[in-house]
C-alpha positions, 0 to 999 in steps of 0.5 A, a space after each residue: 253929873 250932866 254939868 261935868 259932862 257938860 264942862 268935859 265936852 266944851 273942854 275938848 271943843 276948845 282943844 280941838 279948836 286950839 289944835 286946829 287953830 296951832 296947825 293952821 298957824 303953823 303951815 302959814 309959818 311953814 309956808 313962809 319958810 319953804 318959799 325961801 327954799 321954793 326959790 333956791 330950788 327952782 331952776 329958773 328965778 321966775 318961778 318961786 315967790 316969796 311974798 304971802 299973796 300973788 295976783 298975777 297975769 301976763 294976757 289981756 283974756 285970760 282963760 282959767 282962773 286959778 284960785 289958790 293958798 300958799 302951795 300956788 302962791 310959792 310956785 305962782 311963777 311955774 305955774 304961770 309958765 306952764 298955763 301962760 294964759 291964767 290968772 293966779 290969786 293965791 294968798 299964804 293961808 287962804 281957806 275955802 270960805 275965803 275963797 268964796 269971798 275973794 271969787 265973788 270980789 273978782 267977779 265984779 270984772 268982767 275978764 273974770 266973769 269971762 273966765 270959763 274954767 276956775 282951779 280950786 287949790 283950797 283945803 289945805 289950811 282948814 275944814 270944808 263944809 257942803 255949804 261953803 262948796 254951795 256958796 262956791 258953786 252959785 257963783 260959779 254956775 256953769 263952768 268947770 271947776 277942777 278942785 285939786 284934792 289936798 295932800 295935807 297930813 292934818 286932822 281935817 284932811 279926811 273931812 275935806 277929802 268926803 266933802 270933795 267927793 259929795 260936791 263931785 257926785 253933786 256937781 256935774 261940772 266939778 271935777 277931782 284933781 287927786 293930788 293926794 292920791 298921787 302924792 302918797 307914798 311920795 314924801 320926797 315931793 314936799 318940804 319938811 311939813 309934808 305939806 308944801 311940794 319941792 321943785 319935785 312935787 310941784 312938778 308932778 302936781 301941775 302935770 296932773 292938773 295939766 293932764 285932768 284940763 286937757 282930758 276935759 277938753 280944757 
């Protein structure tokens, strides 16, 4: 009987993996098509953009980092013309333990040790865990780091959500973006997988992260 249980339950490990792995695949598909309609969208062609990674920037001293998955890669544009003085990595299907690699990747620069206050964008493609925020907050030591919660209707969203509110209690310097707070009830912000904000979502999403720097004194 224990070795059925025992099949029984790595069976379901291998579902769960596999649903994650078919729902991380398929926002990364999602992503592709949605910043073609990103820059139809747009009112300006700047905006949107249509390639899977964005390293971009347009002052010799950046003041915030903004590290990001497809949402801010999409908008890199937008974003760029609402925060003139950050510089924007953003990769298509970037999850939280990837982040923390690239972060310590750019801190071998010295304009990005530099950078005072570093926006996370991370845990719509994946699961969070206490260590990876660990991991994160080393490298980050003093700045401020405002974490953008996701609005991802997908089996880990709750699980990112609990981790998000830990590191919050236990990081002084990390403060909450609510996203999915806002987004709720809002449907006709995103893009057929309820995942990628429109030209209307983006809109109300880089104004609350624009609203929660400047209430932080950013």
């Amino acid at each position: 009987m224990k070795w059925k249980i025992a099949v029984f339950l790595a069976g379901m490990a291998g579902i769960c993996s596999f649903s994650h792995a078919f729902a991380e695949r398929y926002l990364d598909y999602a992503a592709k098509l949605d910043a073609q309609q990103d820059i139809t969208a747009a009112p300006l062609s700047g905006y949107a953009w249509d390639h899977s990674y964005c390293l971009r920037y347009q002052v010799n001293h950046p003041n915030l980092l903004i590290l990001g998955d497809s949402i801010f890669d999409g908008w890199s544009g937008y974003l760029l013309h609402v925060f003139p003085s950050a510089f924007i990595d953003a990769r298509v299907g970037r999850q939280f333990s990837a982040g923390v690699l690239d972060y310590k990747s750019l801190l071998q620069y010295k304009g990005v040790q530099q950078i005072p206050v570093v926006v996370l964008e991370l845990g719509t493609n994946g699961p969070v865990t206490k260590q990876q925020v660990q991991e994160f907050m080393a490298l980050a030591g003093n700045r401020s780091v405002y974490w953008i919660t996701p609005s991802v209707p997908r089996p880990w969203q709750q699980e990112v959500l609990s981790v998000a509110h830990w590191s919050k209690g236990r990081y002084p310097n990390i403060h909450l973006v609510s996203w999915h707070h806002l987004a709720s009830g809002h449907p006709n912000w995103f893009w057929g997988d309820q995942v990628h904000p429109n030209w209307y979502g983006i809109q109300h999403l880089v104004g609350l992260l624009k609203d929660s720097l400047e209430g932080n004194g950013k």
